[in-house]
N, CA and C of each residue as an Amber inpcrd file, in Angstrom:
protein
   201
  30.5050000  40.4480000  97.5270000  30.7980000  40.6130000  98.9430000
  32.2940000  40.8630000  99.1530000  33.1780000  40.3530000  98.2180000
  34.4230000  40.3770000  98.5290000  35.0230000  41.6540000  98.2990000
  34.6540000  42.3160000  97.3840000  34.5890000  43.7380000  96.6020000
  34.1040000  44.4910000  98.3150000  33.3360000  44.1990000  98.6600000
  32.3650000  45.1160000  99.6140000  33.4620000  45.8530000 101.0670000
  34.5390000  44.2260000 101.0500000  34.9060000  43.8130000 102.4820000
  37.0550000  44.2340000 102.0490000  37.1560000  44.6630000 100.4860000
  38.2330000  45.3810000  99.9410000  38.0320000  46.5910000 100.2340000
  36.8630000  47.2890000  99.8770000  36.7400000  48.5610000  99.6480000
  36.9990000  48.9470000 101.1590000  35.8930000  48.3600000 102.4210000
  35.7180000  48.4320000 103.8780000  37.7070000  48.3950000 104.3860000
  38.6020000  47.4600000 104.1030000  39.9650000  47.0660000 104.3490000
  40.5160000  49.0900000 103.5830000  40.4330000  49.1280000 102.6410000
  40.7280000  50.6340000 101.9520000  40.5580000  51.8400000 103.3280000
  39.2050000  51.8450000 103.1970000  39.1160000  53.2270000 103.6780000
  39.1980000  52.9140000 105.3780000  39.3410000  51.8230000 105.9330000
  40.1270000  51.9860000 107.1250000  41.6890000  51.8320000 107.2490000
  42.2930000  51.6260000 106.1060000  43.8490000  51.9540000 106.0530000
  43.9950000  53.2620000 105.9870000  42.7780000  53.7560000 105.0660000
  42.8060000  54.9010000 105.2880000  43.0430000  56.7080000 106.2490000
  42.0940000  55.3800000 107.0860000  41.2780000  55.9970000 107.7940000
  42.9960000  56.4110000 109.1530000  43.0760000  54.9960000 109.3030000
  44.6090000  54.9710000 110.2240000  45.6880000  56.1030000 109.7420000
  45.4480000  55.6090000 108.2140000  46.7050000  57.0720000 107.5280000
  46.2840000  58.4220000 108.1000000  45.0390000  58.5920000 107.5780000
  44.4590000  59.9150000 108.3630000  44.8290000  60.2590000 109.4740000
  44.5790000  59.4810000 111.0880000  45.2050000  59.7410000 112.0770000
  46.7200000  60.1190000 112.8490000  47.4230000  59.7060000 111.5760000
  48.9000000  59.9140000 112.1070000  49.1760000  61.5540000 111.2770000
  48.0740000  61.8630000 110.4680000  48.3500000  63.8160000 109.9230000
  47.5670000  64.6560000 110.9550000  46.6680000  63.8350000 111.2730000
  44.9230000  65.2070000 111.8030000  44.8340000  64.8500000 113.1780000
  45.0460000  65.6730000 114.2560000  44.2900000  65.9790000 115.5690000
  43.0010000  65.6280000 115.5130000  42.1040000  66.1480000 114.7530000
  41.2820000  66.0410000 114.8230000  40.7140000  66.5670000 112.7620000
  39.5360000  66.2410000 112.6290000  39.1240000  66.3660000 111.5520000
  37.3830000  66.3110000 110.8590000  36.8710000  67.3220000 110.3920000
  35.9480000  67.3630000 110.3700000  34.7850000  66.1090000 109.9200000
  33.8230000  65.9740000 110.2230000  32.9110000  64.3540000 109.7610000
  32.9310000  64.8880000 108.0930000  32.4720000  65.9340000 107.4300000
  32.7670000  66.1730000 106.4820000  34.0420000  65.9040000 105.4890000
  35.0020000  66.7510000 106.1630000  36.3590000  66.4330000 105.4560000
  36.6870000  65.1200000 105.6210000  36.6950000  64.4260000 106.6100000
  37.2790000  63.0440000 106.8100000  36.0120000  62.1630000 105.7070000
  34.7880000  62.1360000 105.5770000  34.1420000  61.8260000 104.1990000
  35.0380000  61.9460000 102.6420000  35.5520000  63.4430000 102.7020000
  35.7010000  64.0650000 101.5400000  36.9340000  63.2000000 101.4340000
  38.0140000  63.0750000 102.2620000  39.3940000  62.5610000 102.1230000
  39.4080000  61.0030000 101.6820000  38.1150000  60.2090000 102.6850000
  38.0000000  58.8760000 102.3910000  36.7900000  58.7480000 101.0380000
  36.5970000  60.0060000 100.3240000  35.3300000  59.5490000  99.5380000
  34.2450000  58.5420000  99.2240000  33.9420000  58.9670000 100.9550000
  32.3700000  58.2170000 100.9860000  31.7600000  59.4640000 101.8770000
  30.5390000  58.9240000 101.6960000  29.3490000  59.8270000 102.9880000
  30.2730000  60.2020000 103.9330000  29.7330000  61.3700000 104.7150000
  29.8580000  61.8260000 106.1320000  29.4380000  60.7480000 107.3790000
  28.3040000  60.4610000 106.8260000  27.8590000  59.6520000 107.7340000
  28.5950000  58.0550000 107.6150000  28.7880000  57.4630000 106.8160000
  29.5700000  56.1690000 106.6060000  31.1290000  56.6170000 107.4380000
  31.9180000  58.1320000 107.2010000  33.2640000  57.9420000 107.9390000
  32.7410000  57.6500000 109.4410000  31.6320000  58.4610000 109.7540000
  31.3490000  58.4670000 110.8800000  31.1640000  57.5450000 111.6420000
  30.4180000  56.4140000 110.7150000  30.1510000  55.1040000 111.4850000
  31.0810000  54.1190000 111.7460000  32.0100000  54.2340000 110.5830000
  33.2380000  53.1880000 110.5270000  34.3700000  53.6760000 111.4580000
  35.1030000  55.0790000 111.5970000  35.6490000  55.4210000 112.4130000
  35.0450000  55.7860000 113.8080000  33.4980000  55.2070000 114.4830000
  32.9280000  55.0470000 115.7230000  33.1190000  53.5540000 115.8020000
  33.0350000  52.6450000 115.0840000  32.9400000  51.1790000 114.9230000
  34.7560000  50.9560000 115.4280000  35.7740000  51.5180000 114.3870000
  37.5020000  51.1830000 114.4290000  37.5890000  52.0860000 116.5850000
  37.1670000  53.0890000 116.5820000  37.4340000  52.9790000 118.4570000
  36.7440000  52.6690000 118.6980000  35.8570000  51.8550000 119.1220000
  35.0930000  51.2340000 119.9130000  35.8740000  49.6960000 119.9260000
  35.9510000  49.2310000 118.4090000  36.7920000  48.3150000 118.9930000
  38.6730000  48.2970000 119.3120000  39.0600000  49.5870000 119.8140000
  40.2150000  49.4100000 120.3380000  41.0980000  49.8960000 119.3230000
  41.1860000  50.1580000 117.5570000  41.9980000  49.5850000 116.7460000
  42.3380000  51.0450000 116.2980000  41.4640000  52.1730000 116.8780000
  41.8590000  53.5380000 116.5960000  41.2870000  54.3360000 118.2950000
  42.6480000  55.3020000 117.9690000  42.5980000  56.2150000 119.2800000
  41.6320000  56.7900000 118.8170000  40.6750000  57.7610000 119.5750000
  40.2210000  59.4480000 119.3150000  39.0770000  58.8360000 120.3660000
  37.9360000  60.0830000 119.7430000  36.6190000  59.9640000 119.6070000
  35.8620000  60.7020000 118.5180000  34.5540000  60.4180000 118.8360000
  33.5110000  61.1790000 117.5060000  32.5640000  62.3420000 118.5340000
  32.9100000  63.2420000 118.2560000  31.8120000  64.2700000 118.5740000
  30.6510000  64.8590000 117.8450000  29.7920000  63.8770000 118.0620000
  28.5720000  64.4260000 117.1000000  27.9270000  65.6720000 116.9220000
  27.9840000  66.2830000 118.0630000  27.6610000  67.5890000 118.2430000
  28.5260000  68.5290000 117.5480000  29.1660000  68.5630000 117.6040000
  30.5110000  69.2280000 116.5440000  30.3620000  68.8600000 115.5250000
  30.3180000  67.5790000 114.7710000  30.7250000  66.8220000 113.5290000
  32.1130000  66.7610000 113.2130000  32.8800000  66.0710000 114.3590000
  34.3650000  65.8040000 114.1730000  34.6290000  64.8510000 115.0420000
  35.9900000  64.5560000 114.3700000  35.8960000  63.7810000 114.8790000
  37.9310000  63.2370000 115.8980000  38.1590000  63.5630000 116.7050000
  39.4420000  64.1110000 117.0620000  40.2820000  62.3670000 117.1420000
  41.3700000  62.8070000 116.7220000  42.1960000  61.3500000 116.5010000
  43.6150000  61.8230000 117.3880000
């Protein structure tokens, strides 16, 4: 579990690094950059704004996601 909740701490440092390069960024590429699923960036960076801790939004219809 502790492994689970390192890796989760990673790819949302990540994820923050990401936002201060990309306007916006594809659900794909932002996968490819954090190397996990499309769908996992998707959920974790809908989860980090929702609770407050990242600007943007997720446009599903598009598959991007603008920061």
């Amino acid at each position: 579990m502790a492994r689970g909740l390192l890796d989760r701490a990673a790819i949302e440092h990540n994820l923050l690094a990401a936002s201060r390069l990309y306007n916006n960024i594809s659900l794909a590429g932002l996968g490819t950059l954090l190397e996990i699923e499309p769908e996992r960036a998707e959920k974790i960076a809908s989860k980090m704004i929702t609770e407050g801790r990242l600007v943007g939004f997720v446009d599903q219809i598009s598959s991007f996601v603008a920061l």
